[in-house]
C-alpha positions in Angstrom: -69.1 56.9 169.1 -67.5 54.2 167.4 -64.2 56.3 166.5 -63.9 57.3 170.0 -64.2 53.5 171.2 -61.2 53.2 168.4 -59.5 56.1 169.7 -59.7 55.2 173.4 -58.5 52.0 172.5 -56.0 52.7 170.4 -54.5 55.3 173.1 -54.1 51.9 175.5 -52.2 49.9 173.4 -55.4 47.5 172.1 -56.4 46.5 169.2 -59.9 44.8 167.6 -60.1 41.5 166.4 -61.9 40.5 163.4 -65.1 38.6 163.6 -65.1 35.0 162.4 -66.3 34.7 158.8 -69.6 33.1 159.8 -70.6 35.9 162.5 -69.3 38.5 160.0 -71.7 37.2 157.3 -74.7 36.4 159.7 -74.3 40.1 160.7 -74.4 41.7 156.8 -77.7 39.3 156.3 -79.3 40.6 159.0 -78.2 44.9 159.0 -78.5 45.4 155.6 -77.2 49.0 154.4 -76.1 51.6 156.7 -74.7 49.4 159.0 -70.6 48.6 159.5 -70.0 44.9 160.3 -67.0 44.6 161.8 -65.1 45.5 164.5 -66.4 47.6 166.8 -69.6 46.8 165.1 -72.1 49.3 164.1 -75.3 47.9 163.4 -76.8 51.0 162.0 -80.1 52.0 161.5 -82.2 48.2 161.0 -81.2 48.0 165.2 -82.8 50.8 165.7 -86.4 50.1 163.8 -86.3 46.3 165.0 -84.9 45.9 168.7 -84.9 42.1 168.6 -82.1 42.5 165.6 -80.2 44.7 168.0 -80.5 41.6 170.6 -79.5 38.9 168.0 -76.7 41.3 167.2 -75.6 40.9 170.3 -75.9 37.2 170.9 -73.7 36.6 167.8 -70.9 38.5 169.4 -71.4 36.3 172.8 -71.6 33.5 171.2 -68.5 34.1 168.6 -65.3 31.5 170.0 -62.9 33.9 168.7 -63.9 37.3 171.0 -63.3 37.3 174.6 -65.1 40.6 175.9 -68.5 42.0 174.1 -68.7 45.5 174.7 -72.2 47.4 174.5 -72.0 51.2 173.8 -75.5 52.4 175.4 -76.8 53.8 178.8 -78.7 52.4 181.4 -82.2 53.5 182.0 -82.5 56.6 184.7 -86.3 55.9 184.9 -88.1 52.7 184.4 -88.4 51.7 180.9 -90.1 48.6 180.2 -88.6 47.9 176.7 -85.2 48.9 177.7 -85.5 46.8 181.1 -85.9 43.7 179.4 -83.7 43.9 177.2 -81.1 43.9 179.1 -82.4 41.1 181.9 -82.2 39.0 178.7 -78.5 40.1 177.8 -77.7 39.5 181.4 -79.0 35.9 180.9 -76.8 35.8 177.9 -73.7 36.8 179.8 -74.6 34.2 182.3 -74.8 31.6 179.8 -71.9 32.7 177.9 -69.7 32.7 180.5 -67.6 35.8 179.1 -67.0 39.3 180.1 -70.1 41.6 179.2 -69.2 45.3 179.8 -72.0 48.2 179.0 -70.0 51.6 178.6 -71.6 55.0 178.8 -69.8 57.7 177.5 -71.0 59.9 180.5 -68.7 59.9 183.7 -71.4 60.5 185.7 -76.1 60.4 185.8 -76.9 57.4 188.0 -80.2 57.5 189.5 -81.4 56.0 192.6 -83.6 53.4 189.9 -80.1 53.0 188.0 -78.2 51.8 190.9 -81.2 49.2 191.5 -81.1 48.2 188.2 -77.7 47.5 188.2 -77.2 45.6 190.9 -79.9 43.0 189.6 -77.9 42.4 186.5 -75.0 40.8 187.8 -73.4 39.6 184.7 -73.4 42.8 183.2 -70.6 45.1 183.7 -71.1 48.8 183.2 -69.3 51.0 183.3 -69.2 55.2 183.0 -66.2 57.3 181.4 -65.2 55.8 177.8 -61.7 56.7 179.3 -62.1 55.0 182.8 -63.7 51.8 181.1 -61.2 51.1 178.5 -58.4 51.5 181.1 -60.4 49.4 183.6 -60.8 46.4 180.2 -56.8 46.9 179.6 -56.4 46.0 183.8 -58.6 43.0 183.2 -57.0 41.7 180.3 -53.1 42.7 182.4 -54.5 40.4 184.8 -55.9 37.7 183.3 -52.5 37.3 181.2 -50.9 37.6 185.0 -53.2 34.3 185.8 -52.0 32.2 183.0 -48.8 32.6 184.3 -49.4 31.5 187.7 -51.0 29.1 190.1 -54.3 30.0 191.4 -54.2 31.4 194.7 -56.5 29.9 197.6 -56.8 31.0 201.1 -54.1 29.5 202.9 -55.2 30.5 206.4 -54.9 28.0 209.1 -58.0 26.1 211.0 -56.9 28.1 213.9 -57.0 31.4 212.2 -60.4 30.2 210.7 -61.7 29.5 214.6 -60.9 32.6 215.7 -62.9 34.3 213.1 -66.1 32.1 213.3 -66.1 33.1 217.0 -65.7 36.2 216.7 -68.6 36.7 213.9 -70.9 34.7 215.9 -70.1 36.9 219.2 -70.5 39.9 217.2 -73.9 42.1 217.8 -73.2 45.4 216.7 -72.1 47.1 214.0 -68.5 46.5 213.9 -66.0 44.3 216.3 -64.0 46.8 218.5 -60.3 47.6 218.6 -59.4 44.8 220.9 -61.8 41.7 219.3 -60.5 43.5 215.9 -56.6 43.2 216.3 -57.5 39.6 218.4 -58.7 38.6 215.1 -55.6 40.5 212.7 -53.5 38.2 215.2 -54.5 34.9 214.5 -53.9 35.7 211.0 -50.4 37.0 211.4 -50.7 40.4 211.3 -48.3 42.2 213.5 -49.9 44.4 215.6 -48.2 46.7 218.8 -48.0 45.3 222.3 -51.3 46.5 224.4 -53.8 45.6 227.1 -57.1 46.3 228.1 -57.7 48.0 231.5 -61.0 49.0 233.6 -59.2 51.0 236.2 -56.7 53.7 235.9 -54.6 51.9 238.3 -54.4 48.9 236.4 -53.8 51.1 232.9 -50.9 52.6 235.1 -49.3 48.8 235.6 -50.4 47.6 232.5 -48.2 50.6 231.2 -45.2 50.1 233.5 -45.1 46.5 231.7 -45.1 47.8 228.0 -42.6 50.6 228.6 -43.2 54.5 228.3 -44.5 55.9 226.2 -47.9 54.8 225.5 -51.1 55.3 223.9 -54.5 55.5 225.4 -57.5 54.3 223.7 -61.3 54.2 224.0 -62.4 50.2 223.4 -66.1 50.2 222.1 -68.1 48.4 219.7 -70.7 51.7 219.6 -67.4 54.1 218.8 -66.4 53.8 215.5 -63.9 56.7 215.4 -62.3 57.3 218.5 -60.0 60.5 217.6 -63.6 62.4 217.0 -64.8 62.6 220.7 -61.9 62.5 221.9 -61.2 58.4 222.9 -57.2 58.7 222.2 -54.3 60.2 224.1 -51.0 60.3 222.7 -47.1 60.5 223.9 -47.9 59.0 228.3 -44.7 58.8 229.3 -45.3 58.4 233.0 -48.2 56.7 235.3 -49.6 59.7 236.2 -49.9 61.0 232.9 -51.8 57.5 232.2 -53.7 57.4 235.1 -54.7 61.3 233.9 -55.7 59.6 230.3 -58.3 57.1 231.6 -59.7 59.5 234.2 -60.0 61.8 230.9 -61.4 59.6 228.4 -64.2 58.0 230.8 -65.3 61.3 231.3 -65.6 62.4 228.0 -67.7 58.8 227.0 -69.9 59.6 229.3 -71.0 62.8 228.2 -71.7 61.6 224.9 -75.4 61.1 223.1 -76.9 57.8 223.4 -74.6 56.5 226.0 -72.0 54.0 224.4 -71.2 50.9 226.3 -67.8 51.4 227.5 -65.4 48.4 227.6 -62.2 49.6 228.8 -59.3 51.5 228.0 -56.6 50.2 225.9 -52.8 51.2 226.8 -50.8 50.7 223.9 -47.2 50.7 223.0 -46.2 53.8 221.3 -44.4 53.0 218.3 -41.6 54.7 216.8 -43.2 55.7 212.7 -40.5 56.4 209.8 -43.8 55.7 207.6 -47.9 55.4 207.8 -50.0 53.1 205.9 -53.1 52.6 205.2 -54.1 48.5 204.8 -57.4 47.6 204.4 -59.4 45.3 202.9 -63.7 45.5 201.6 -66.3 43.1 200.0 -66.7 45.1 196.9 -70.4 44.3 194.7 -68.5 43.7 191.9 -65.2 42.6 192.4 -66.0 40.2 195.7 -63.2 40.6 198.3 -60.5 43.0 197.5 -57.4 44.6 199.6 -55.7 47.9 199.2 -52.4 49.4 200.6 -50.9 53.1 200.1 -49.7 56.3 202.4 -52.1 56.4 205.5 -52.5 58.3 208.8 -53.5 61.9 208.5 -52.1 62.0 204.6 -54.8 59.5 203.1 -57.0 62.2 201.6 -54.2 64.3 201.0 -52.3 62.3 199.3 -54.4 60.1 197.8 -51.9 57.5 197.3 -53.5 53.8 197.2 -53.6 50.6 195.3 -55.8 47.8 194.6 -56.0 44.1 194.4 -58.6 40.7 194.0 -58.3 38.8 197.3 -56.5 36.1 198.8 -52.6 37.2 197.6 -49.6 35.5 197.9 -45.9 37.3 198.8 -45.3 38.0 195.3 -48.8 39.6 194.7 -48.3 41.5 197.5 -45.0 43.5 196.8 -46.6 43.9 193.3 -49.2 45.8 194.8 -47.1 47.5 197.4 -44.7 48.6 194.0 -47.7 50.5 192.4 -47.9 53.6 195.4 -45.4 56.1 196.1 -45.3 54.5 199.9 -43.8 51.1 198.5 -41.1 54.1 196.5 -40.4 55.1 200.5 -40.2 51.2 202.3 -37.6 50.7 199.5 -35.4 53.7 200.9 -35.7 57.2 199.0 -33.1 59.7 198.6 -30.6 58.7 201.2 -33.5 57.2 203.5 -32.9 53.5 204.8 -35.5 50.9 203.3 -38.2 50.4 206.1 -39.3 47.1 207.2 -41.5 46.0 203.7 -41.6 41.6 205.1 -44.2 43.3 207.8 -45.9 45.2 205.4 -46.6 41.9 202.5 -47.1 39.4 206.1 -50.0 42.2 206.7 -51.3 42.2 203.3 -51.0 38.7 202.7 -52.8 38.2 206.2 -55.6 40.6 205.6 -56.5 39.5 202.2 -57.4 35.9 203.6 -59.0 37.2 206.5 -61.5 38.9 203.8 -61.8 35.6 201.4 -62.1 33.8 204.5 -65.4 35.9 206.2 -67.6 35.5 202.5 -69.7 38.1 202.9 -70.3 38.5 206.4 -67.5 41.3 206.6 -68.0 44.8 204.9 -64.5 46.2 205.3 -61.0 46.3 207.6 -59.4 49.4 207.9 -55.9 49.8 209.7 -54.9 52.8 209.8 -52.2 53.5 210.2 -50.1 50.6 210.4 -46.6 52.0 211.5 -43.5 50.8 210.0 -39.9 51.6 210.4 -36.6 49.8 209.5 -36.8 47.3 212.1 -40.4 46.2 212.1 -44.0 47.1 211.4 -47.3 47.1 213.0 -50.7 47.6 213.4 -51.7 50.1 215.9 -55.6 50.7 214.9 -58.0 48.7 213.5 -61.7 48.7 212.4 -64.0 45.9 211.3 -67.3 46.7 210.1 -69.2 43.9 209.5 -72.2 43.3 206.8 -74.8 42.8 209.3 -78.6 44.5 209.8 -76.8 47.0 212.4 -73.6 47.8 209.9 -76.8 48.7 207.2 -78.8 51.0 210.1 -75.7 52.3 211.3 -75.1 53.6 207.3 -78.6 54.3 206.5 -79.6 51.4 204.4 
C-alpha cells in the first residue's frame, strides 16, 4: 500500500517530505527491523504486535513542525471494535490538539456501514476518506486552496443588517419543513439575488390582473410550504399568454391540490414572468458535515443529471471567487459565448453566487440547502425563477426519515 500511496501521489504532481532528523530517529528507536522510517512511513511489524507503538507513531508525525497533513492508511471499523474504537477517539483528540489536517484513507471506494457512518461523524477531526484516487485528488484541492488563501484576504460575510433581518424573520416564522417559493425568493431578494417579476394571487381573477401587470406570457405556480416539488403533481403551468388561459391555470391547479394525500395547506398561486432562457443553471447552496457551508453552480433545469455538469466552493465568496468557480463547468464555457454564440449575462450569475453563499454563512446551521433551479440567463440579464429552502429543523429530519 505504500507504493500505491507513492504512485497516487506521484500521478498529482506531489511529492513527500522528509521527516525531521529527531522524529526520523525517534521512529528507528522505537520500529526496530522490518519497518521503513521515512516517508510515507511504514512502521512494519512492531505496530502491529504493540498497538500503543502504532499510536506513538502517529503522534510523532502530528507533532513533527515540518509536516502539514498526517495521513493514516487503515479502515474504519464496520462493526463495533473496542480496541479499534479507541484508538482512534484518541487520534481524533490528537488532531484536535494538533491543529493540523488528519486524513484516514481506505483504499476501498466503497463498505460503510450504518455503525461506520456513526462512528464517523463523532470524530470530527479526523478526515477519512475512501478511493486512494479520490483522496489524494481531494488532499491536492486542499493544499490548491490553501496556497489560493495565502494569497488573498480572508473573506467574511458581507451581507447587510437588512439582509440579515430578513433572514432572522423568516427562520423564526418558519414551521415546516422548508420556506415556500414566495418567503424563499423574499429571502434571495434581500440578498441581491435577481429573481423574475411575480405575485401571489388567491383568486383566478386576481391571477388574471396580476398577469395583465407583468405582461404575457406567464408562469403559474403552486405556493406551499407542504409541496416541495411542484412539477410532480402537477403545481406549474407554462407559456399563459392570455387571461383566460390564466384564469384556466389556477382553476386547474386548485383542483389538482386538492385531490392530493394528506391535504397540503394551499397559499396561493404565483403568476410569474416568463423569461426568455438562452441558458439554465443550477445555483445552490448546502451545510455540508464536513466542509460547513458550501455553494455550487453548473448546467441546470431538466439537464442536471444528464449532464452532470457542477462545481463546488467553501462559503461566503467574493466576485473573483465566484467567476473562478463559474470557469470550472462547461456552463461558465457557454455565458462566455461558444461557437459563434453571444456571451450571456455572467454579472447576474457571480451577484447570485456571491449572494447565496452569504445567505448560507449567514443562517449557521439552521439551513440544510437552497436550490434554484433553474436560474435563467440570457445576454441581457439573469434570474431566478424557482427556488427551494429546506431548512435543518425536526420537520426537514421527518420529512427525510431521520
Amino acid at each position: 500500500k505504500r507504493g500505491m500511496l507513492l504512485d497516487a501521489f506521484y500521478a498529482e504532481g506531489l511529492n513527500f517530505a522528509p521527516l525531521s532528523p529527531h522524529v526520523g530517529s525517534e521512529l528507528a528507536k522505537m520500529l526496530g527491523p522490518g519497518s521503513i522510517v521515512g516517508n510515507p512511513l511504514d512502521a512494519g511489524f512492531a505496530a502491529v504486535v504493540d498497538p500503543s507503538v502504532y499510536m506513538k507513531s502517529i503522534k510523532l508525525m502530528i507533532d513533527d513542525p515540518d509536516i502539514d497533513i498526517v495521513i493514516v492508511d487503515a479502515e474504519l471499523p464496520k462493526a463495533p471494535h473496542e480496541l479499534r474504537e479507541r484508538n482512534l477517539r484518541i487520534v481524533n483528540e490528537m488532531a484536535r490538539q494538533g491543529g493540523k489536517p488528519v486524513v484516514y484513507i481506505s483504499a476501498m471506494s466503497i463498505g460503510f456501514t450504518e455503525f461506520t457512518k456513526a462512528l464517523r461523524k463523532s470524530l470530527p477531526h479526523l478526515a477519512v476518506m475512501q478511493g486512494m484516487d479520490r483522496a489524494v485528488t481531494a488532499i491536492k484541492s486542499l493544499l490548491d486552496y490553501a496556497k489560493l488563501r495565502k494569497e488573498v484576504p480572508d473573506v467574511v460575510s458581507s451581507s447587510k443588517p437588512a439582509a440579515r433581518a430578513v433572514l432572522e424573520k423568516a427562520l423564526r416564522s418558519a414551521s415546516g419543513a422548508a420556506l415556500d417559493e414566495v418567503a424563499s425568493k423574499k429571502l434571495l431578494k434581500a440578498y441581491g439575488i435577481p429573481i423574475s417579476k411575480e405575485a401571489i394571487a388567491q383568486t383566478a381573477t386576481e391571477a388574471a390582473k396580476i398577469a395583465k401587470q407583468i405582461g404575457f406570457p406567464v408562469v403559474a405556480k403552486v405556493v406551499s410550504a407542504e409541496i416541495l416539488h411542484k412539477s410532480d403533481v402537477g403545481g406549474v403551468v407554462l407559456n399563459l399568454n392570455s387571461a383566460a388561459e390564466v384564469k384556466k391555470a389556477f382553476a386547474d391547479i386548485t383542483a389538482r391540490v386538492a385531490k392530493l394525500k394528506g391535504k397540503p395547506k394551499l397559499d396561493g398561486i404565483l403568476i410569474a414572468q416568463q423569461v426568455k432562457s438562452d441558458l439554465e443553471l443550477v445555483i445552490g447552496a448546502s451545510l455540508d458535515a464536513e466542509m460547513g457551508p458550501v455553494v455550487l453552480f453548473g448546467t441546470g433545469g431538466i439537464d442536471i443529471e444528464l449532464m452532470k455538469d457542477v462545481a463546488l466552493a467553501g462559503a461566503p465568496l467574493d466576485e473573483a471567487e465566484a467567476r473562478l468557480l463559474i470557469g470550472r463547468t462547461k456552463a461558465g464555457i457557454k455565458l462566455r459565448g461558444y461557437r459563434g454564440k453571444p456571451a450571456l449575462h455572467e454579472a447576474s450569475a457571480v451577484k447570485a453566487l456571491v449572494g447565496l453563499s452569504h445567505l448560507i454563512a449567514d443562517a449557521g446551521d439552521r439551513i440544510a440547502s437552497i436550490d434554484i433551479n433553474p436560474f435563467l440567463i440570457n445576454p441581457g440579464t439573469g434570474v431566478a425563477v424557482d427556488a427551494l429552502i429546506v431548512l435543518n429543523n425536526a420537520a426537514a429530519r421527518r420529512v427525510a426519515g431521520h
